[in-house]
Each structure stands twice: as structure tokens, then as C-alpha cells.
C-alpha positions as CSV (number, residue, x, y, z in Angstrom):
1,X,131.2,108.4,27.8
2,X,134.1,105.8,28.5
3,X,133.1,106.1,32.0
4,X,129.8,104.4,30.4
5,X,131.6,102.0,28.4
6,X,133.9,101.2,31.5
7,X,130.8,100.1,33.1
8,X,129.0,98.7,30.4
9,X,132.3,96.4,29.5
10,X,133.0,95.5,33.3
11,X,129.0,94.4,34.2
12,X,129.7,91.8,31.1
13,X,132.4,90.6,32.2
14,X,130.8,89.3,35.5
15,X,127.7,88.8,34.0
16,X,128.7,84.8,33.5
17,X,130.7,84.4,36.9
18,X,127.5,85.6,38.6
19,X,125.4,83.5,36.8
20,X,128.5,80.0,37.0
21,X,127.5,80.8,40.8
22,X,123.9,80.3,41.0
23,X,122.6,76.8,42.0
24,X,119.3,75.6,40.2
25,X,116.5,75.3,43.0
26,X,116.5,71.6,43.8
27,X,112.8,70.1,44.0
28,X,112.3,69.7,48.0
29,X,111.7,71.5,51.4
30,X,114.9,73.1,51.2
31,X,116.4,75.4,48.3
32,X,120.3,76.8,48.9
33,X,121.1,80.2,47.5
34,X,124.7,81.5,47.1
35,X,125.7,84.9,49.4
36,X,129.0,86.6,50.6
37,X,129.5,84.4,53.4
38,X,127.7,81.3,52.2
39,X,124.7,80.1,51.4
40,X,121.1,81.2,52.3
41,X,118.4,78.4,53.0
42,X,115.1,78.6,52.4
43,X,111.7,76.3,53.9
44,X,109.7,76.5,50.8
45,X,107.5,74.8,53.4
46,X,107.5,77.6,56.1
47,X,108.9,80.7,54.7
48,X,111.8,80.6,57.0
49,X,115.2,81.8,55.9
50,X,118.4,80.3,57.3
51,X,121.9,81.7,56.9
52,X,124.3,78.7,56.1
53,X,128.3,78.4,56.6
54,X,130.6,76.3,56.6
55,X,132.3,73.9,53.9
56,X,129.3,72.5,51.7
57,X,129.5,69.0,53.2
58,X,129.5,70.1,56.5
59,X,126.6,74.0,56.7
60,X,126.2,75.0,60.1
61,X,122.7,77.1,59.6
62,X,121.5,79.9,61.9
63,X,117.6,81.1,61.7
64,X,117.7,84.8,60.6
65,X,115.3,87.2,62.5
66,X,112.3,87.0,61.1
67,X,110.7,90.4,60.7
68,X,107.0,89.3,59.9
69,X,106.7,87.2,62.6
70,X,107.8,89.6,65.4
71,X,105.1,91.8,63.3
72,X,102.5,89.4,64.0
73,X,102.9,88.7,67.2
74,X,102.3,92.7,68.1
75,X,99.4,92.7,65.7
76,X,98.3,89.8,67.9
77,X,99.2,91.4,71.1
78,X,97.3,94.7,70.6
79,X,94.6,92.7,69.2
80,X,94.1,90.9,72.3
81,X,94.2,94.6,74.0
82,X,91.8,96.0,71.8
83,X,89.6,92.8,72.7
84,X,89.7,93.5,76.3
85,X,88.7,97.0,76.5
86,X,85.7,96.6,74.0
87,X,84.6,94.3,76.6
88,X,85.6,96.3,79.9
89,X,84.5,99.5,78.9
90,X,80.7,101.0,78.2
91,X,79.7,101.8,74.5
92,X,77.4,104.9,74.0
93,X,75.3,104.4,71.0
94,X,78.5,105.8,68.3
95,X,80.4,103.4,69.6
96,X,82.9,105.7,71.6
97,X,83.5,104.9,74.7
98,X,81.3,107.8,77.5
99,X,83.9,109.3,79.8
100,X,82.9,109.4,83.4
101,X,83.0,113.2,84.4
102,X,82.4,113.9,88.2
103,X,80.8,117.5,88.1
104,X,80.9,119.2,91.5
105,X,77.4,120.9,92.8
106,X,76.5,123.9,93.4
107,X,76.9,123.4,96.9
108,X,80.6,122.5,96.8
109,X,81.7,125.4,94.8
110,X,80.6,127.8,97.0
111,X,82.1,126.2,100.0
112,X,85.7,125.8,97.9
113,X,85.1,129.6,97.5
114,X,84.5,130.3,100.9
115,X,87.1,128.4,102.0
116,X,89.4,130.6,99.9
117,X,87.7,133.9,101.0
118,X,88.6,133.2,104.5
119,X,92.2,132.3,103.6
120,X,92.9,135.0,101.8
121,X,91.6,137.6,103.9
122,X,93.1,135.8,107.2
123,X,96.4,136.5,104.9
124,X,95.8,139.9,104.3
125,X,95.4,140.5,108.2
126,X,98.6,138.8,108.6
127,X,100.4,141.5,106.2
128,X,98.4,144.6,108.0
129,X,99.7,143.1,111.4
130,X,103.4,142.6,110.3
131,X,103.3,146.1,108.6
132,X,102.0,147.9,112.1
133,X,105.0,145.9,114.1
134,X,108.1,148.4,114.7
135,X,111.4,146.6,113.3
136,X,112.9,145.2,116.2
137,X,116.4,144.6,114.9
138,X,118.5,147.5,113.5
139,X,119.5,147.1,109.9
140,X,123.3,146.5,109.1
């Protein structure tokens, strides 16, 4: 409970310093905000939002990052991708794009498994042959 009160007395207390520190919005392209380390600026024009320091005659102002437009420029960029591959690739009649599958014949299969047949028993005669050969060096 005075923990409460503690709080309750000290957000009063800096309830009118906060609010000594504001500036009214002046009418124009600019309006200065008060922050930690000076003031923010904002183009009611464009949207962008400068951070200001300095002594008030004298605001140096640096451009903060500015999230939505590095946002929009990937929107643009994949748009742009998406744009190019509508155009580059075939459409079946769903709109999904028909994959291109090379099938091999009948024909090739069997002469892939042939292929194999003859290695493997060429193998195999190897094995028979190295199995019939007497060890020519004596084991340690």
C-alpha cells in the first residue's frame, strides 16, 4: 500500500515538469519534440523524423533510419521478382507453374540395368579370383 502511494505521490509530482517541457506544435513543415538528448523533428510534410542536438539556436539534425521505407523498397524489390517470373515461366491452366520432368524410356532403363549387371558380376569374378590366389606374403 505505501508502495502505491509512493508512486501515486511521485508520478504527480512530475506530472507538471513533464508537461513545463513540452513545446506546442508550431503551425509549419517542421514540429520539434523534446527527448533525452534533444529534440526530435518531424516533416509533417514527409513523415520523416530527424534527431536534433545541439543548443536551440544552433540543432545539428541527423535523419533517423527509417523503417517503412527500407520496408518498401523490399516490397518493391520482390515485386519486381514476382513480375519477372510470371512472365518467364509457363502457366498451366490453375495458374501453377508445370514443372518440366525428363522421364527416361524404357529403353534407357534397361541399358542403366545392364550396365550394372555387368559390373557387378565382373566384381564378383574379381573377389572369386582373389579368394583362389595363395597369400604370397607371410603374416607377421
Amino acid at each position: 500500500m505505501q508502495r502505491q502511494l509512493l508512486l501515486a505521490s511521485l508520478l504527480l509530482a512530475t506530472t507538471p515538469a513533464l508537461a513545463a517541457d513540452v513545446t506546442p506544435p508550431v503551425s509549419g513543415r517542421y514540429t520539434l519534440s523534446p527527448s533525452a538528448s534533444g529534440f526530435i523533428r518531424l516533416d509533417t510534410q514527409t513523415g520523416q523524423v530527424s534527431e536534433c542536438t545541439g543548443a536551440a539556436t544552433a540543432l545539428v539534425c541527423k535523419s533517423t533510419p527509417d523503417e517503412r521505407a527500407a520496408m518498401q523498397a523490399e516490397i518493391d524489390r520482390l515485386q519486381t521478382q514476382v513480375d519477372t517470373l510470371k512472365t518467364t515461366a509457363p502457366l498451366t491452366a490453375a495458374g501453377q507453374t508445370a514443372p518440366e520432368i525428363n522421364i527416361p524410356s524404357d529403353k534407357d532403363v534397361d541399358k542403366a540395368f545392364n550396365f550394372m549387371e555387368r559390373m557387378i558380376k565382373r566384381f564378383k569374378g574379381l573377389i572369386e579370383e582373389m579368394r583362389k590366389e595363395p597369400a604370397q606374403s607371410t603374416p607377421l
